[in-house]
C-alpha positions as CSV (number, residue, x, y, z in Angstrom):
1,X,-2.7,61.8,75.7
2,X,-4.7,63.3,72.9
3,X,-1.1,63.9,70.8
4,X,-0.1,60.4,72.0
5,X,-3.1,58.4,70.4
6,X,-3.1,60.1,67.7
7,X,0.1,59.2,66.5
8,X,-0.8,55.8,67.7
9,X,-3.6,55.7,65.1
10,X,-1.4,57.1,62.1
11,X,0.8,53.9,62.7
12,X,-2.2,51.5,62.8
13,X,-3.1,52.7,59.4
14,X,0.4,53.1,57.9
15,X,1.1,49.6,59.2
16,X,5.1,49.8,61.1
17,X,7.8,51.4,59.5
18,X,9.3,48.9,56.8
19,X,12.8,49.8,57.2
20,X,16.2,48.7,57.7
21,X,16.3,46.0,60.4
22,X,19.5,44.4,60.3
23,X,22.0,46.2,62.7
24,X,24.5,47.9,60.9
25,X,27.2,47.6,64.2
26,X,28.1,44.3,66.5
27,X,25.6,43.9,69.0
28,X,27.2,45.3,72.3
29,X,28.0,43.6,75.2
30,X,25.0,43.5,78.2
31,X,26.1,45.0,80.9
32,X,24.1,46.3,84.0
33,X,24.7,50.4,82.6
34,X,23.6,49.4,79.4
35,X,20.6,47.9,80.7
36,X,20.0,51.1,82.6
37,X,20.2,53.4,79.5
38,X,17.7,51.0,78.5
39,X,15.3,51.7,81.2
40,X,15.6,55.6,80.4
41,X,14.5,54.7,76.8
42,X,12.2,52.7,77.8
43,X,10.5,54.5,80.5
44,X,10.5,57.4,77.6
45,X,9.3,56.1,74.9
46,X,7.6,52.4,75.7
47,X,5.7,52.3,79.2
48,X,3.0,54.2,77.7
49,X,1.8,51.1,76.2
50,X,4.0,48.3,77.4
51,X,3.6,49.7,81.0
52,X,6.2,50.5,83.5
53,X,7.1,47.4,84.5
54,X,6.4,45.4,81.0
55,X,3.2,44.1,81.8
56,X,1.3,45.4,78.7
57,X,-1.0,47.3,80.8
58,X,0.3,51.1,80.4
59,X,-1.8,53.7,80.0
60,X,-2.5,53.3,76.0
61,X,-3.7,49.7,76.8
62,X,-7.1,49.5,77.1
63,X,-7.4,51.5,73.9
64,X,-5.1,49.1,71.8
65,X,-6.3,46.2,69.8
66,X,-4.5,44.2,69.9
67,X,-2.8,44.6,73.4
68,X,0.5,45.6,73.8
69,X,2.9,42.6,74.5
70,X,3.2,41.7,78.0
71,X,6.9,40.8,78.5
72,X,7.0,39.2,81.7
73,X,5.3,36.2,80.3
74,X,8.2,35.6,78.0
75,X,5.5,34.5,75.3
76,X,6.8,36.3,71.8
77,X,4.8,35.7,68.5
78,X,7.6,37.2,66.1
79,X,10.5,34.5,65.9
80,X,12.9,33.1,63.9
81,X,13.1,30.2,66.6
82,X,11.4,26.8,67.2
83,X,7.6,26.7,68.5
84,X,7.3,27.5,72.7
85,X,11.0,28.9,72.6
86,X,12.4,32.9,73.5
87,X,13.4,34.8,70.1
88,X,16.6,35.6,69.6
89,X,18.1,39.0,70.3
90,X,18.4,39.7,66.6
91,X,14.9,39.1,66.3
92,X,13.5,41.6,69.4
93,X,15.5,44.0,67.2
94,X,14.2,43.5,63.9
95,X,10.6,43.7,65.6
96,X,12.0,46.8,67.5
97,X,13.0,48.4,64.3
98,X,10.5,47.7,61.9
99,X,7.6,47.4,64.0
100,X,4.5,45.2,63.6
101,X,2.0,46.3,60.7
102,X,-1.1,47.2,61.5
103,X,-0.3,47.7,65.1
104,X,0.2,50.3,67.5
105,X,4.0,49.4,67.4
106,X,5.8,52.0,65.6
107,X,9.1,51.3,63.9
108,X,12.0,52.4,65.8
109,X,14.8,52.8,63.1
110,X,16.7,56.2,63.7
111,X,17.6,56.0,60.3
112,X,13.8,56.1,58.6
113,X,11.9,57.8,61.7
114,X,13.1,61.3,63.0
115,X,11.0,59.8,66.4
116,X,13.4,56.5,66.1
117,X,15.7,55.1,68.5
118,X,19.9,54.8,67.9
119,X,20.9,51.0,67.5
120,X,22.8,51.5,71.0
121,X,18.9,52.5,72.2
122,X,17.5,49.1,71.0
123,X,20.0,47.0,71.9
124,X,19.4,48.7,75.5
125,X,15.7,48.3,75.2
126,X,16.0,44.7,74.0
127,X,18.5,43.4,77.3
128,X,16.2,45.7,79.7
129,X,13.1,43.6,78.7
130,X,15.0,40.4,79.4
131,X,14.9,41.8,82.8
132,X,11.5,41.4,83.1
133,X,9.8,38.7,84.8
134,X,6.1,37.0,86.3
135,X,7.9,35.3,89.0
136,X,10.6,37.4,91.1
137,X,13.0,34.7,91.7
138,X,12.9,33.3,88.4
139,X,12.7,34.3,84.5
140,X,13.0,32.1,81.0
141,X,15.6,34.4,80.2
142,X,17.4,33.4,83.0
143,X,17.6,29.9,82.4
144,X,18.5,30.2,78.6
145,X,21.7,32.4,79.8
146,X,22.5,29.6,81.9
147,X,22.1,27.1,79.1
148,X,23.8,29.0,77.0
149,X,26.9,29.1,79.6
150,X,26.4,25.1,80.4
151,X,29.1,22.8,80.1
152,X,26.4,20.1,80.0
153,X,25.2,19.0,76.3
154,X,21.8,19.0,77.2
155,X,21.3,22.2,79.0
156,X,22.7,23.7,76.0
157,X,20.7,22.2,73.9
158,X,18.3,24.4,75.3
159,X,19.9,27.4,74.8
160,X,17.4,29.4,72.2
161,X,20.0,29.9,69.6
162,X,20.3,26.1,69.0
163,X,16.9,26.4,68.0
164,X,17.1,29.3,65.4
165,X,15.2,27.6,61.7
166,X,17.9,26.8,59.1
167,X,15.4,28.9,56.3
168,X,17.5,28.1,53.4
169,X,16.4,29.9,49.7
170,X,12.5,29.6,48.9
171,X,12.1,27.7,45.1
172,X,11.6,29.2,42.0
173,X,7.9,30.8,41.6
174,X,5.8,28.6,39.2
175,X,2.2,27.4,38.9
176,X,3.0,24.0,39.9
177,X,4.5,25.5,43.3
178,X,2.0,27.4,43.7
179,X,-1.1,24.5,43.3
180,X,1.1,22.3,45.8
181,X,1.0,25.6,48.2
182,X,-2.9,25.2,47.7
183,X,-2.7,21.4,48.3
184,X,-1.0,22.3,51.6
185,X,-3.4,24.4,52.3
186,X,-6.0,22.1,52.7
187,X,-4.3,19.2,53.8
188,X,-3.2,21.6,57.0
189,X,-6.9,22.6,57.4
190,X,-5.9,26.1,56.9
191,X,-9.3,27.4,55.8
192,X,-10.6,26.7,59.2
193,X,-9.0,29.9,60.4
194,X,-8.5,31.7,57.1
195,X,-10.9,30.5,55.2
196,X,-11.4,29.1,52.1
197,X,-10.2,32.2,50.0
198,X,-7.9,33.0,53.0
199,X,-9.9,36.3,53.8
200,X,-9.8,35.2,57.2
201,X,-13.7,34.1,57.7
202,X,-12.9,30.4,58.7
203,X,-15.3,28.7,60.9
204,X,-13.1,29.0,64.0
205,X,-12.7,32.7,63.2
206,X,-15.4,33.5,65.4
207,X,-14.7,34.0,68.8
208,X,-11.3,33.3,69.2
209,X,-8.9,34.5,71.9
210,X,-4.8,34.7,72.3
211,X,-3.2,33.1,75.3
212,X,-4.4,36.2,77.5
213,X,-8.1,35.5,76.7
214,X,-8.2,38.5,74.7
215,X,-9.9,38.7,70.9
216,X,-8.0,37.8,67.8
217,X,-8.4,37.3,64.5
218,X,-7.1,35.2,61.4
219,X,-5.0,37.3,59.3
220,X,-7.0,38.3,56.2
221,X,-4.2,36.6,53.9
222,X,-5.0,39.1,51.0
223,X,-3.8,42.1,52.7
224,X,0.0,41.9,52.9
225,X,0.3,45.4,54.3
226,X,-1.3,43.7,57.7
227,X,1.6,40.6,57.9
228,X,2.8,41.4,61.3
229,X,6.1,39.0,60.8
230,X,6.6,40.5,57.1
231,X,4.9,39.5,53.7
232,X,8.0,38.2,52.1
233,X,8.4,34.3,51.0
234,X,10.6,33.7,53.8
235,X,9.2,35.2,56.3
236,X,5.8,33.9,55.6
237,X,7.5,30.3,56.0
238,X,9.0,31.3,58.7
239,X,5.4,31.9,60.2
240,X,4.0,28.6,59.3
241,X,6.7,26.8,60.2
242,X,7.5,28.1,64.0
243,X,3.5,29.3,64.6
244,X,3.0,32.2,66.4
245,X,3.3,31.9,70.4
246,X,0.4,33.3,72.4
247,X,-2.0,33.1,69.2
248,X,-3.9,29.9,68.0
249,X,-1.5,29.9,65.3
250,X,0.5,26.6,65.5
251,X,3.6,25.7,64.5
252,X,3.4,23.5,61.0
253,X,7.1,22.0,61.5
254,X,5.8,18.6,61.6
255,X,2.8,18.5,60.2
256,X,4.0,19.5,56.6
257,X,7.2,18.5,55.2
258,X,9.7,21.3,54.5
259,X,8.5,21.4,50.6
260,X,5.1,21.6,51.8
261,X,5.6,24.5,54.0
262,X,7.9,26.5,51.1
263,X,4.9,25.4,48.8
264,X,2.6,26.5,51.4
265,X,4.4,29.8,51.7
266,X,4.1,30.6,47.8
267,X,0.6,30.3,47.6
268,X,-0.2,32.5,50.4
269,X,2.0,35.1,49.1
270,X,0.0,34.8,45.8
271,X,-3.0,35.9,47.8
272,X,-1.8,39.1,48.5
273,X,-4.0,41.7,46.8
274,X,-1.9,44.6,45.6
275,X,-3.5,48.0,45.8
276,X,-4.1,50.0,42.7
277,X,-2.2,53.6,43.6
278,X,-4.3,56.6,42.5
279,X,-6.8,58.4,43.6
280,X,-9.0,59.6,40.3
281,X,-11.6,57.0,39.0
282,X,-12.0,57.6,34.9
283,X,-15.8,56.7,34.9
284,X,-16.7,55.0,31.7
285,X,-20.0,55.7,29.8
286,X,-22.1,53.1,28.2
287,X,-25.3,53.2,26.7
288,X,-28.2,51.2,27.4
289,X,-29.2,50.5,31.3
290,X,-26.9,50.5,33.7
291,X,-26.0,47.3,36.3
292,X,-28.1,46.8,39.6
293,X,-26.1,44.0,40.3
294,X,-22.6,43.4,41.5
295,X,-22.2,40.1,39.2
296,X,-23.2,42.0,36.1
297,X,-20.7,41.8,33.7
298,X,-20.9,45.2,32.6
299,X,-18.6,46.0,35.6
300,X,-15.6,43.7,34.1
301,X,-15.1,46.3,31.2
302,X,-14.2,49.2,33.2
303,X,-11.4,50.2,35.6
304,X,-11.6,50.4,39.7
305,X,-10.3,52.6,42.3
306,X,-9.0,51.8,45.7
307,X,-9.4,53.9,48.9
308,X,-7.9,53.0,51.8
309,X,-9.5,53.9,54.7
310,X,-8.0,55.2,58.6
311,X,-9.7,55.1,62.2
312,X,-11.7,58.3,62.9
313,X,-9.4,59.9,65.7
314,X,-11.0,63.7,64.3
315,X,-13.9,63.7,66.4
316,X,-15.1,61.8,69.6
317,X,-15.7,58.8,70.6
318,X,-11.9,58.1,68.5
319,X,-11.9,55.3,66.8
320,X,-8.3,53.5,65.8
321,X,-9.2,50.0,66.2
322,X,-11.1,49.2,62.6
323,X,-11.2,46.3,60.2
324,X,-12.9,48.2,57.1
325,X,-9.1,49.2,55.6
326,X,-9.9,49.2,51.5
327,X,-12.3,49.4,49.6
328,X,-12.7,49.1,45.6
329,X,-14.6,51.4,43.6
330,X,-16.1,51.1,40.5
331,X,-18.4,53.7,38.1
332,X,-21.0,53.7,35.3
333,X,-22.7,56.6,34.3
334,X,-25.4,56.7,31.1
335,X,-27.5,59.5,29.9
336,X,-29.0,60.0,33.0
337,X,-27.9,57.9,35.7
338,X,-24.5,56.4,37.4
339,X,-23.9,53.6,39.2
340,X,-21.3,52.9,41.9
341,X,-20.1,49.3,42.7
342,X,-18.4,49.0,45.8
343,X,-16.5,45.9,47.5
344,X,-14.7,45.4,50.8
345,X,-14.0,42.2,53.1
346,X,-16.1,41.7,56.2
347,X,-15.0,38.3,57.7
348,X,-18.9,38.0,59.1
349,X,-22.2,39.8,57.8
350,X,-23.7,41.5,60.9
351,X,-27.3,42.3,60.0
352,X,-28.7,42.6,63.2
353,X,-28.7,46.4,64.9
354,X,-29.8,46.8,68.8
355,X,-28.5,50.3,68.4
356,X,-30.1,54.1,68.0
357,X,-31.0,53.7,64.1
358,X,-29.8,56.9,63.5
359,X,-26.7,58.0,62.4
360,X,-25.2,60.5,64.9
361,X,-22.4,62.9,65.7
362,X,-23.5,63.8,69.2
363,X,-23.8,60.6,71.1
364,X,-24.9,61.2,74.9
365,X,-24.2,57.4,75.5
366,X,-20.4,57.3,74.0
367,X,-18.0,55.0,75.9
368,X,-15.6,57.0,78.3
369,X,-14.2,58.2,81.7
370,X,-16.1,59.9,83.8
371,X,-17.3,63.0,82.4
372,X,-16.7,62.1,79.2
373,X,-13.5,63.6,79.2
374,X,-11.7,60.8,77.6
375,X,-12.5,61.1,73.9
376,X,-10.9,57.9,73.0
377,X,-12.7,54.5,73.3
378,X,-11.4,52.4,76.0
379,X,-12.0,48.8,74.7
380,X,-10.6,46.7,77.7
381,X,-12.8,48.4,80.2
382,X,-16.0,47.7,82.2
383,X,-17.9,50.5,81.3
384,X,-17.1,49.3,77.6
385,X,-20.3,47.4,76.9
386,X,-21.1,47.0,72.7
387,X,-24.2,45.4,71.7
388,X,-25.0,44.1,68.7
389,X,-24.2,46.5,65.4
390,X,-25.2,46.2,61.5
391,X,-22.4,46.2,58.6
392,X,-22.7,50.3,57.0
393,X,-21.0,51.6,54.5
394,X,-21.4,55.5,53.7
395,X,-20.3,57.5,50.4
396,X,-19.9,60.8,50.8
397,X,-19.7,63.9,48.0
398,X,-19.8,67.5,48.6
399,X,-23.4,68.9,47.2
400,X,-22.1,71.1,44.9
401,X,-18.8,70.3,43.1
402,X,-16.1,72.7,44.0
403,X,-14.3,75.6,42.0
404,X,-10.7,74.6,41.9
405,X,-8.6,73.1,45.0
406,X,-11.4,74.1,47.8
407,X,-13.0,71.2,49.6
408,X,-15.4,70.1,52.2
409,X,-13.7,68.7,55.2
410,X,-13.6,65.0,54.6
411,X,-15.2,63.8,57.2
412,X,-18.7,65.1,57.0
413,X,-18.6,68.7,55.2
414,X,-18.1,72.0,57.4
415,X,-20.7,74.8,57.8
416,X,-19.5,76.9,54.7
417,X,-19.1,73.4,52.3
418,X,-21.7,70.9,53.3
419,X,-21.6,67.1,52.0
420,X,-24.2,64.7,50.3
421,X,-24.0,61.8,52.0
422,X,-25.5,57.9,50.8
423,X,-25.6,55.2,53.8
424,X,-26.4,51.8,53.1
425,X,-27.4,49.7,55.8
426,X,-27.3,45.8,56.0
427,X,-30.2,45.6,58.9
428,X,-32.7,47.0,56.1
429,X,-31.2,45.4,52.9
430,X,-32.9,42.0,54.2
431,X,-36.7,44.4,54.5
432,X,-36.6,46.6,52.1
433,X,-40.9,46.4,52.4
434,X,-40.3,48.3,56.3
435,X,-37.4,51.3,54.9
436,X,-35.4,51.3,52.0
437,X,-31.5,50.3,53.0
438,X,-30.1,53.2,51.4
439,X,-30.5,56.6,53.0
440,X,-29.7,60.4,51.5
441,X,-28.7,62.3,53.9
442,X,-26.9,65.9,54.7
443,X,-24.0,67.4,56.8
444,X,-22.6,70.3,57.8
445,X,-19.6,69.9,59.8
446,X,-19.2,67.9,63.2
447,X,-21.3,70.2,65.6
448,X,-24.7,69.6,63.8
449,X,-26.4,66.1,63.6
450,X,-26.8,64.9,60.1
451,X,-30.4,65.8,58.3
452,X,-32.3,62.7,57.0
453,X,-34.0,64.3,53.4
454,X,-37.3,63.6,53.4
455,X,-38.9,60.4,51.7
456,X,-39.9,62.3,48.9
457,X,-36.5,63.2,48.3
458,X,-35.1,59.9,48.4
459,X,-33.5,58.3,44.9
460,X,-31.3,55.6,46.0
461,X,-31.1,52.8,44.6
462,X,-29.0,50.0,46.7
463,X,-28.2,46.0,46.1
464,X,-26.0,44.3,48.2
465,X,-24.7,40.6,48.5
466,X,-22.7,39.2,50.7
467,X,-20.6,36.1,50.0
468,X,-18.1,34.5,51.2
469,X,-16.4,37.4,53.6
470,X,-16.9,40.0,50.8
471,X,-19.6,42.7,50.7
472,X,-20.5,44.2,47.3
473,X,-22.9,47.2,47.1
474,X,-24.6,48.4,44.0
475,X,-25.9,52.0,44.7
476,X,-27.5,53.9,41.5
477,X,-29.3,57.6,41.1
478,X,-30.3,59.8,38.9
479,X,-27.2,62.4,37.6
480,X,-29.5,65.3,38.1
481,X,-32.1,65.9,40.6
482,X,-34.3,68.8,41.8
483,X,-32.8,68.9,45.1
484,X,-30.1,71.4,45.6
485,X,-29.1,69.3,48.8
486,X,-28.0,66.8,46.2
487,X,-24.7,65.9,44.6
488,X,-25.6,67.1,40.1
489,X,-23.1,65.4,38.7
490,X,-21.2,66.7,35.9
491,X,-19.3,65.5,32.6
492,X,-15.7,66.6,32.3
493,X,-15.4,67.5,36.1
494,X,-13.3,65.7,39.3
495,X,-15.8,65.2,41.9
496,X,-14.8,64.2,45.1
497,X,-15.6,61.3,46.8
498,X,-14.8,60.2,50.4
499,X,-16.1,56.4,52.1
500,X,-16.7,55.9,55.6
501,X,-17.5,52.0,56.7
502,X,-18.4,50.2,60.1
503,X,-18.4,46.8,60.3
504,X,-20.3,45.6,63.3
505,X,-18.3,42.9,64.7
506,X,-15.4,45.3,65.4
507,X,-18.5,47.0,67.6
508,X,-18.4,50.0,65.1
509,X,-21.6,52.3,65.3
510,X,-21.4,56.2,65.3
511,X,-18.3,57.9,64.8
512,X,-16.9,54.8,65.7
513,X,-16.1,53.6,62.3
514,X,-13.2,53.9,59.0
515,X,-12.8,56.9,57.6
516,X,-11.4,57.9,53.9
517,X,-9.9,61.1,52.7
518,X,-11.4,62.5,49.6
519,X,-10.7,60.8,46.0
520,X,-12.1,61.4,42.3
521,X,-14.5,60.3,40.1
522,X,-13.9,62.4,36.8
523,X,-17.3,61.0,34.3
524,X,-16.1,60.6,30.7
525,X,-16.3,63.9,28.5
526,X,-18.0,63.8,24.7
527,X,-15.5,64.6,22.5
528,X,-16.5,67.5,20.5
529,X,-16.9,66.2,16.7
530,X,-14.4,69.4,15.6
531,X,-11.4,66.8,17.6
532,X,-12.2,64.6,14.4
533,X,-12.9,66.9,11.4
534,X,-10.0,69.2,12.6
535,X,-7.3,68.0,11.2
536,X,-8.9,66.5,8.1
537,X,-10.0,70.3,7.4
538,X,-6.2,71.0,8.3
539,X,-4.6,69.2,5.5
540,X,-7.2,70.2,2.6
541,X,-6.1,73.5,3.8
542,X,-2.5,73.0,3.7
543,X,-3.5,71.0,0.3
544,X,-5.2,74.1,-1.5
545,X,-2.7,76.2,-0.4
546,X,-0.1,74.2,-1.5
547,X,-1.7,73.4,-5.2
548,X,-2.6,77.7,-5.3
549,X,1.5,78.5,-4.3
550,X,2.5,76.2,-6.8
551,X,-0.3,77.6,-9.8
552,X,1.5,81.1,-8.5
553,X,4.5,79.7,-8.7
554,X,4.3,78.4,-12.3
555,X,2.6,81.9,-13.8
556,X,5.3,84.1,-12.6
557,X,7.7,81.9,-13.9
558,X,6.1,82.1,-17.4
């Protein structure tokens, strides 16, 4: 099971498999031995999370957020058909194939995944899960065969495929589209859900359920990668116009006109934040005092860094379920200090903690079977029970800098390589008079509980603000201190530089939180004066020499 989740978180944070998901071959015929290759597949590679007879309660369920579908319903969010109606079967295979970003629901394409499934395999999958049903005698899928088959002109109008949305070509990008798409926006009320930004912080965020009573949450509209139905123009419309079944998602067919939904569609897609690819930070000096706040406009002259962030699966509790995915880095460094600026979305601030205050590795009271021999959290269980847990953020570096491509282990040092750790926490940041919000602190690996330095050792300096669904963090020291538990940072040298976040909504607190591998920060090198007066000492040389060959040249020619 171990193996299983695992590779159940990698897909969570790589987001599906964008690949090819238009069949390359003529659907096949259904027939009842294709349907029972089907259950083979499906039995191998599905019931683990879909369960064995499609009721979204395998084993991997009550680990999964969100829960895996529950086919018997008939209730399908990823269509290209009207609202309330079944998908069509070339749409169970483009899900099939590509999966659903920032899921559990791995792509399936043969072609892009050694682990994939042959087209012949889907297609099985696909007309096997038609079989499935809530009531024995009777199944949607039943009666849109029949339709489909009917004689009668209004039984087959409501055969699925007389419902599949003419999409047509989006129009031409422009700014005029693209301020009607932000019209739209409001006139649909959009920014109830989504929010005014569209970072998903709406004032119905809070609270909400799917069709099954479970949690769910507005898409965060900035982060394409997470798009379950796709992130292109079309597919986005697609979305708003046939809704999402199962989700509070509507259908917008009639409440915008068919311009207002493509204009729609092109300003969300103009939301999309695009990550910046790299993982080295160039840290720009400056003279004078560095920025304690995140609005200072010293921060708009220099360049930022984005890590993305994964569940921590590493060590137990494991944690796949997070909502902390990116966050932007930015540096400053003067004579003697540097300055980090750090930004991430958090659709609510959570700045109330009725957990241990301590950070901690070896948590007695971890969620889990009996015996604690489950090391994953099971969410959708009674013995699950989260209280209420503060927004954290964490930056990690190793305390010395390393000699060429050795590291500490990312998360949290090892015995041989320990780390120096800075944790921010919003339950202080509003009393800074009772403990300061920022925290140095000191690890060696997973098996030892992390050492608080003592209050005499603590240089932190932290500012944060939260606004609108976005966190920024300020946190400033001194380059060098005495403390040889510390990070000395050093000019002309990659530093590594790992981020772990919990954001206490999603109930994260422990090792329950996001987890980053290590990046760079590389501070800005002097360079040496000779860089300049080295090739202006260059030419006069080359000049005398050539004036002396030329003197030489002239006497022995007299």
């Amino acid at each position: 099971m171990k193996r299983f989740l695992f590779g159940l978180l990698f897909i969570f944070c790589a987001g599906g498999a964008h690949a090819s998901i238009l069949p390359a071959q003529p659907k096949p015929p259904k027939t009842p031995a294709l349907i029972e290759k089907g259950r083979v597949v499906y039995f191998e590679r599905c019931s683990f999370c879909h369960g064995l007879d499609g009721g979204g309660n395998g084993p991997a369920a009550k680990f999964l957020n969100p829960r895996p579908r529950n086919f018997k319903t008939n209730v399908f969010k990823f269509r290209t058909t009207g609202s309330g109606k079944l998908p069509t079967d070339e749409d169970l295979f483009k899900t099939i194939s590509r999966g659903v970003p920032g899921t559990a629901m791995q792509g399936f394409d043969n072609e892009n995944m050694k682990s994939g499934l042959s087209e012949e395999e889907r297609w099985a999958v696909i007309y096997l899960i038609q079989t499935f049903r809530e009531i024995p005698d009777f199944s949607l899928w039943d009666f849109d065969e029949e339709a489909g088959k009917s004689d009668d002109p209004e039984t087959r109008e409501e055969y699925r495929y007389n419902h599949v949305l003419k999409v047509g070509e989006p129009p031409p990008l422009s700014a005029e589209t693209v301020a009607r798409g932000k019209e739209a926006y409001q006139k649909a009320q959009c920014f109830q859900c989504h929010g005014k930004r569209g970072l998903g912080n709406g004032e119905s965020a809070k609270g909400m359920t799917d069709s099954w009573k479970f949690p769910i949450l507005p898409r965060d509209l900035t982060k394409g990668w997470k798009y379950k139905h796709g992130e292109s123009v079309k597919e986005i419309f697609t979305t708003i116009t046939v809704g999402l079944n199962g989700s509070p998602m509507p259908s917008f067919e009639s409440a915008l006109s068919k311009d207002e939904r493509w204009a729609l569609a092109r300003y969300v897609k103009s939301l999309i934040y695009q990550p910046v690819s790299g993982n080295v930070l160039k840290v720009k000096k400056i003279k004078g005092k560095l920025p304690e706040t995140s609005a200072d406009p010293l921060w708009n002259e220099t360049d930022g860094m984005d890590v993305r962030l994964a569940g921590n699966v590493l060590i137990k509790p494991r944690w796949q379920n997070i909502t902390i995915d990116l966050v932007r880095v930015k540096a400053l460094f003067n004579e003697n200090e540097i300055a980090l600026r750090l930004e991430w979305h958090d659709r609510f601030a959570d700045t109330v903690h009725e957990g241990t205050d301590e950070l901690h590795q070896l948590d007695s009271d971890r969620p889990g079977e009996k015996g604690n021999l489950q090391t994953y959290v099971p969410i959708y269980s009674p013995d699950y029970k989260p209280k209420k847990y503060r927004d954290a953020l964490m930056v990690q570096f190793p305390q010395k800098i390393p000699e060429g491509t050795r590291k500490p282990h990312f998360l949290n040092g090892d015995p041989n390589d320990p780390v120096n750790l800075w944790w921010w926490r919003a339950d202080y940041d509003g009393r800074p008079a009772e403990e300061s919000p920022s925290v140095e602190m000191n690890a060696t690996g997973f098996a030892k509980p992390f050492r608080r330095q003592p209050k005499s050792g603590q240089n932190l300096f932290s500012k944060a603000v939260y606004k609108d669904g976005v966190w920024t963090l300020v946190l400033k020291r001194t380059l060098k201190t005495a403390d040889e538990n510390d990070i000395q940072f050093e000019t002309g040298r990659f530093i590594p530089i790992a981020i772990n976040g919990w954001d206490g909504s999603n109930h994260d607190i422990g090792m329950r939180k996001s987890i980053s591998s290590w990046h760079f920060l590389y501070l800005e090198k002097p360079t040496p004066l000779k860089v300049y007066y080295l090739p202006f000492l260059t030419l006069l040389l080359l000049a005398v020499c050539e004036v002396w060959l030329l003197r030489k040249w002239g006497l022995e020619k007299s």
